[in-house]
N, C-alpha and C positions, 0 to 999 in steps of 0.2 A: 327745610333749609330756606335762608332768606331770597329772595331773587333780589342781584344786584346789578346795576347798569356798569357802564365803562368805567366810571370814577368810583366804584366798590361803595356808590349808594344803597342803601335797601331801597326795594320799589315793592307796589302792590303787586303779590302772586294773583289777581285775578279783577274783570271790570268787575261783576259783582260784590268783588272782595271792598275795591273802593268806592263803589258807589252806597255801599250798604255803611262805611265809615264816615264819607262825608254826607249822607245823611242824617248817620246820628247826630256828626257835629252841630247840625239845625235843629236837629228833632231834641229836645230839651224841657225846661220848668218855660221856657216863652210858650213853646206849644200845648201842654199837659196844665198850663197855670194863668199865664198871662194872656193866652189867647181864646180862652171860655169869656174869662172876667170882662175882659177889654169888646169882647161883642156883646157881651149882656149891658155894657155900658154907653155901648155908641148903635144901639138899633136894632140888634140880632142880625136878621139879613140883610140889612141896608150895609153894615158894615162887614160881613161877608162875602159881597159883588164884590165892593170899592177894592177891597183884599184881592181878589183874583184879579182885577185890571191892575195894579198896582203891582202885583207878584209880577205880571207879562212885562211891565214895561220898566223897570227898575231892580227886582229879583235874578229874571235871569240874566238880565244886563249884566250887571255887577260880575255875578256867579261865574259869567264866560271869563271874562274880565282878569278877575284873579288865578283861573286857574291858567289862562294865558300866559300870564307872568311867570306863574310856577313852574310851568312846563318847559318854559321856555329855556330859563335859568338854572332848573334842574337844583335851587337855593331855596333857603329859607329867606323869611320877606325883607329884611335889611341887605343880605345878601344880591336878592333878587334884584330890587331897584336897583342897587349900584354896580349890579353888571349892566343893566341896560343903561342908564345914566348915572356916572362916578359920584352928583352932587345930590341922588334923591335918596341915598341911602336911607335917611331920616324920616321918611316916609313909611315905611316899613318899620321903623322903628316903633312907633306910632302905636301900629295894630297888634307887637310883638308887647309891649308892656301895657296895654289896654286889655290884653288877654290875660296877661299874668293877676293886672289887677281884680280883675272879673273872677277869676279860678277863686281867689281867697278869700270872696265873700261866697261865690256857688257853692266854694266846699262846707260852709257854715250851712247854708241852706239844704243843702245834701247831709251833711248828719241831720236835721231838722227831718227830714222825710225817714234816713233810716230810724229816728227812736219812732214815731209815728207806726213805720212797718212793725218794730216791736209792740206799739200800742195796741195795735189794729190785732196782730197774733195771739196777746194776754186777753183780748176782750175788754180794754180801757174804757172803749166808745160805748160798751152794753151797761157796764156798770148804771142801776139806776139814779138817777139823781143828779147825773155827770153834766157840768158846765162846762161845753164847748172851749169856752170864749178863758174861763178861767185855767183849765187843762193846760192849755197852751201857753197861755203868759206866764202859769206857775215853771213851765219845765224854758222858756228860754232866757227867763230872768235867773234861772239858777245859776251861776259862776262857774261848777263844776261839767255839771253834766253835757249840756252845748259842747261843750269842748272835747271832749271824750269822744261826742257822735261826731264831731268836723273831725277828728283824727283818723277816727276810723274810712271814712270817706274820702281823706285825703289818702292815707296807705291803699286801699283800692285802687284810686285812679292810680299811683305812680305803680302800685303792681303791676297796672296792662300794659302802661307804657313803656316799660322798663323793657318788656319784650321787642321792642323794636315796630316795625310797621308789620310787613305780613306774618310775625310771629309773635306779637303780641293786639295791637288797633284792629288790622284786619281780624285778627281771628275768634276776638271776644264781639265785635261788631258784628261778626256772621252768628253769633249767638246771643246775643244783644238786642238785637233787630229785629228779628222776624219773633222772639220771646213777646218783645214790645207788641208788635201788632197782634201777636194772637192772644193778649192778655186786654189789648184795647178792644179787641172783637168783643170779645165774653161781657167789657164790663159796658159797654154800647148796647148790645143785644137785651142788657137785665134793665138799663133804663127807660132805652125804649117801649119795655113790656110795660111798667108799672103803671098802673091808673091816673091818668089825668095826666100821663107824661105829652100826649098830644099838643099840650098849649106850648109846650120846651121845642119842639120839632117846626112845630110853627113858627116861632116867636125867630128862631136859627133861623130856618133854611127858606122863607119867605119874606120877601124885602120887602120894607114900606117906603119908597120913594123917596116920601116927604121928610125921613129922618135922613138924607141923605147931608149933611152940611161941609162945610171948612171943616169943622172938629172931628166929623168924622173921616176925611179925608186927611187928617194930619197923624190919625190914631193908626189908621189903616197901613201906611206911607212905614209910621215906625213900627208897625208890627213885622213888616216887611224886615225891615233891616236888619233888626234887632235879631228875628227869630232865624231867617237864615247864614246867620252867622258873618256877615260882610264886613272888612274894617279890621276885621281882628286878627287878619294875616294867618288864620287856619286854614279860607281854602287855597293861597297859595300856597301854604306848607303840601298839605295832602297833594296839589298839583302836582307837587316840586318831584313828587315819588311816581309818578307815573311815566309810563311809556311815550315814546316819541310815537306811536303806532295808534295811542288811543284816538276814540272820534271826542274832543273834549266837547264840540258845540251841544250834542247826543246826552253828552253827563250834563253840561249846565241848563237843561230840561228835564233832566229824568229828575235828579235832587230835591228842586223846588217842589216838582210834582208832589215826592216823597212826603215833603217836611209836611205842603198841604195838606195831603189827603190825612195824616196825623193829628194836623191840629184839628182837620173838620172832624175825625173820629173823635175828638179828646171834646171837641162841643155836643158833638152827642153822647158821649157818654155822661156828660158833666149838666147839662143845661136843662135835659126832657126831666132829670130825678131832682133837680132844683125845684122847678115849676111843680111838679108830681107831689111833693112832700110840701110844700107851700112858700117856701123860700125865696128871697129875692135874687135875682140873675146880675147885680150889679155890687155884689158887695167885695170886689178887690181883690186885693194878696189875702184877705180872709177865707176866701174862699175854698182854699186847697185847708186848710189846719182848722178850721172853727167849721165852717158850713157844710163841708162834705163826710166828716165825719158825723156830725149830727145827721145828716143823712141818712150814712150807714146804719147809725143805732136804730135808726126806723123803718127801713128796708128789709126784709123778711130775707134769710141769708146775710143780714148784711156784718156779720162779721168777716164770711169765706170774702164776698165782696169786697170789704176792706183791705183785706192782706192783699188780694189780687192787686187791687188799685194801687196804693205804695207800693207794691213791687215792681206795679209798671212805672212808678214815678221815679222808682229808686234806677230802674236800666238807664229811662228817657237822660237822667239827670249823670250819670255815669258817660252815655255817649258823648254829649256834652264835654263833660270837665275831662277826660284822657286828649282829645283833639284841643281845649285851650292848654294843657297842659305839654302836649307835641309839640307846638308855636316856638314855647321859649326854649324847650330840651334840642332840639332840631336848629336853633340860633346858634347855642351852645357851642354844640356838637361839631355844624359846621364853622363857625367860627375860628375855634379854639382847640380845636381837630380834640377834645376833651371825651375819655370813654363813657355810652350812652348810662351804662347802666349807674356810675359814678355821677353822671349831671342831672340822671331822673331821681337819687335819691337826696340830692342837696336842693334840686327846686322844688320837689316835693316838703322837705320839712320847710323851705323857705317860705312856702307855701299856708303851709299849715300856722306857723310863727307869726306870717301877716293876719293870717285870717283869725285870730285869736282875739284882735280888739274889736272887728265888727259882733265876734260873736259877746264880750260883754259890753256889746255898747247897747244889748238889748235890755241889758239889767245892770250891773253895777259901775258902769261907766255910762251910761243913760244921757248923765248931766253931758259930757260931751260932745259939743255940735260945732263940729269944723268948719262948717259952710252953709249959712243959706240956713239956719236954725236945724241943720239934717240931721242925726248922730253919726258915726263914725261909718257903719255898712253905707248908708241912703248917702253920706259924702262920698263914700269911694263909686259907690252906685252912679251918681249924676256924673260926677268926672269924666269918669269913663265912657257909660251910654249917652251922656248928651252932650258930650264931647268931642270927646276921641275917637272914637267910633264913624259917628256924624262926617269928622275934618278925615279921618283915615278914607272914608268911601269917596268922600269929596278929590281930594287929590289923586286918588285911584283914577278917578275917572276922567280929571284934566292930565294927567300922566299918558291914561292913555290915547284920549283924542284928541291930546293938544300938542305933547314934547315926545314920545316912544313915536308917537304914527299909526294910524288904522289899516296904514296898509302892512307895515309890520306885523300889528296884531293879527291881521287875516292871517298871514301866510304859518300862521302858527297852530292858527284856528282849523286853516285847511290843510294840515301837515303837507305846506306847501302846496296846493293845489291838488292832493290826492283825495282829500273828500269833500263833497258838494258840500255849500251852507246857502239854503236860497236865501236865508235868511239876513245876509252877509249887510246888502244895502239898509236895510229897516234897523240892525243890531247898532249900524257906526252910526247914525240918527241918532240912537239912542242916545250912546256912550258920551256922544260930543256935547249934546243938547240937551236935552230930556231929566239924565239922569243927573248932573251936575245940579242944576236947577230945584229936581226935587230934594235932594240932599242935604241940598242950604235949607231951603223950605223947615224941614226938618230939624235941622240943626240951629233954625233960630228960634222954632217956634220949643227947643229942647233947653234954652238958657232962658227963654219966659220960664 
């Protein structure tokens, strides 16, 4: 049965329950995809430091931040601003249709991994002869099939969410999660065996100083943001269901930790078998559908290997898209007092119906490029992330160091003064200063 507060909200039945959901919502294709590539690109370990200083001083800033708001408001994030100020509703708007837009290219890319998982199952990848590079281009230029696999990974997500918070997010999360890490364990432990994976372990988890530059402090900065989920008004949604009892400063450290310790497992699982098999460490969004599969066909087990892997990629990418897909159901809902299960299956096909031209914009809509010579996903892509995203954190953070108050914020932080936060002076530093600054930083160097 759901647990509900005084206004017949649902809330999380348990902190594991939501610490294990809003982690998924980070833990994703950023960490499992973007975040191997993006360190094979800017230095290995040079860009793995700048990542953890950069997590401490703008990750869990943010992360307190929103769930502040949520908690506070007990609303979804249009909701939320404009109980605390009537004129910033629009702020929250922001991360609520930034989210939405994001879901209907993820779920394109989420069927992408589930036919993949089917590939990996048939033995695609052993077949002798097999062109990586061609496999791939022939199945997303096809018209048909794309869209089939985005279907089917759009019905999944609105399945979970259809159930509500602790009886559907929460409870596929508590099966979801800890699935994830013990499938990253396994496929970590085989790379790191393989011969010559040594140079992959190295090249990660040992910085060379001198690659240290601007570019990779701007790469590092957006992996930050991007990966744990900031801007897009999901961790105030997830906030929004919790206890006025929880310790929230406690959650916006345990999270981050989470998302981290995932992406460093997803570089070792990903980086030591690159180096090992002879491959380059910098080759992109190639990476996950051209290179790791040719991987596999060389790796001794590596078909069992492969299914393991997409099926970690297919939970990682699931956690994800049900928490973007909560953001708008949860506006909905509370908005338009509209019943949940009726608005998760209309933003669900709405969903599915957007995501339809990113997916043939990879083949028969190709020629169309909205923006910036992109096609249709890479326009809604850049909009969004080096956007919206960007301007939602950014006012997040003048909202709350500049117009709500820092002292406001504490006393929400410290459920009024009933939990210690030493951390309390160093966090408003942050918020007012620090994190606005970097943001821009980011969001200019995201419309270059």
């Amino acid at each position: 049965m759901a647990n509900l507060n005084e206004n017949n909200r649902d809330q999380w039945s348990s902190k594991i329950g939501f610490v294990l959901a809003a982690a998924g919502s980070a833990v994703g294709l950023g960490n499992l995809w973007r975040f191997p590539y993006t360190a094979g690109q800017n230095g290995g370990g040079a860009f793995v430091l700048v990542y953890f200083a950069i997590l401490v001083l703008v990750g869990f800033t943010l992360m307190l931040a929103e769930l502040i708001i949520g908690r506070h408001t007990q609303l979804n994030p249009i909701g939320a601003y404009r109980k605390i100020r009537k004129n910033w509703g629009w702020v929250g708007g922001i991360g609520v249709f930034a989210s939405f837009l994001i879901l209907s290219f993820y779920s394109v890319i989420g069927g992408w991994v589930i036919n993949y998982l089917v590939k990996a199952a048939t033995g695609a990848f052993t077949v002798p002869g097999t062109d990586m590079a061609d496999l791939f281009v022939s199945f997303i230029t096809n018209p048909g099939q794309p869209i089939i696999y985005h279907g089917i990974f759009a019905f999944l997500t609105l399945a979970i969410v259809m159930g509500g918070i602790s009886g559907g997010i929460e409870k596929y999360s508590k099966i979801l999660m800890p699935g994830l890490f013990i499938m990253m364990i396994v496929i970590t432990l085989r790379s790191i065996t393989l011969p010559g994976a040594s140079e992959g372990i190295k090249f990660f988890l040992m910085p060379d100083f001198s690659k240290i530059t601007g570019e990779v402090l701007l790469a590092a900065l957006g992996q930050v943001f991007f990966s744990l989920s900031l801007g897009m008004g999901i961790i105030i949604t997830y906030g929004s269901y919790l206890s006025k009892e929880e310790n929230i400063p406690q959650s916006a450290m345990i999270i981050p930790l989470i998302d981290t310790g995932v992406a460093l497992l997803a570089g070792l699982a990903i980086l030591p078998a690159v180096f090992a098999l002879g491959f380059s460490p910098d080759q992109g969004p190639a990476l996950l559908f051209i290179i790791l599969p040719a991987v596999f066909a060389n790796m001794p087990l590596g078909t069992f290997f492969g299914v393991i892997f997409f099926l970690l990629v297919l939970f990682a990418a699931l956690t994800s898209s049900i928490s973007l897909l909560e953001t708008s159901v949860s506006y909905v809902v509370d908005e338009f007092n509209w019943n949940r299960k009726k608005t998760t299956i209309l933003l669900g096909l709405a969903v599915f119906l957007l995501g339809i031209p990113s997916s043939l914009a990879q083949g028969v809509w190709s020629h169309i490029e909205p923006f910036r010579d992109l096609d249709i996903l890479d326009s809604i892509d850049f909009v969004a992330s080096n956007v919206m995203l960007p301007l939602s954190g950014f006012l997040l953070a003048i909202f709350i160091g500049w117009v709500w108050g820092i002292d406001e914020a504490l006393k929400e932080a410290t459920n009024n003064g009933k939990i210690p936060f030493k951390l309390a002076a160093f966090w408003s530093f942050l918020i007012k200063w620090v994190a606005p600054l970097a943001i821009l930083i980011v969001f200019i160097q995201g419309l270059k």
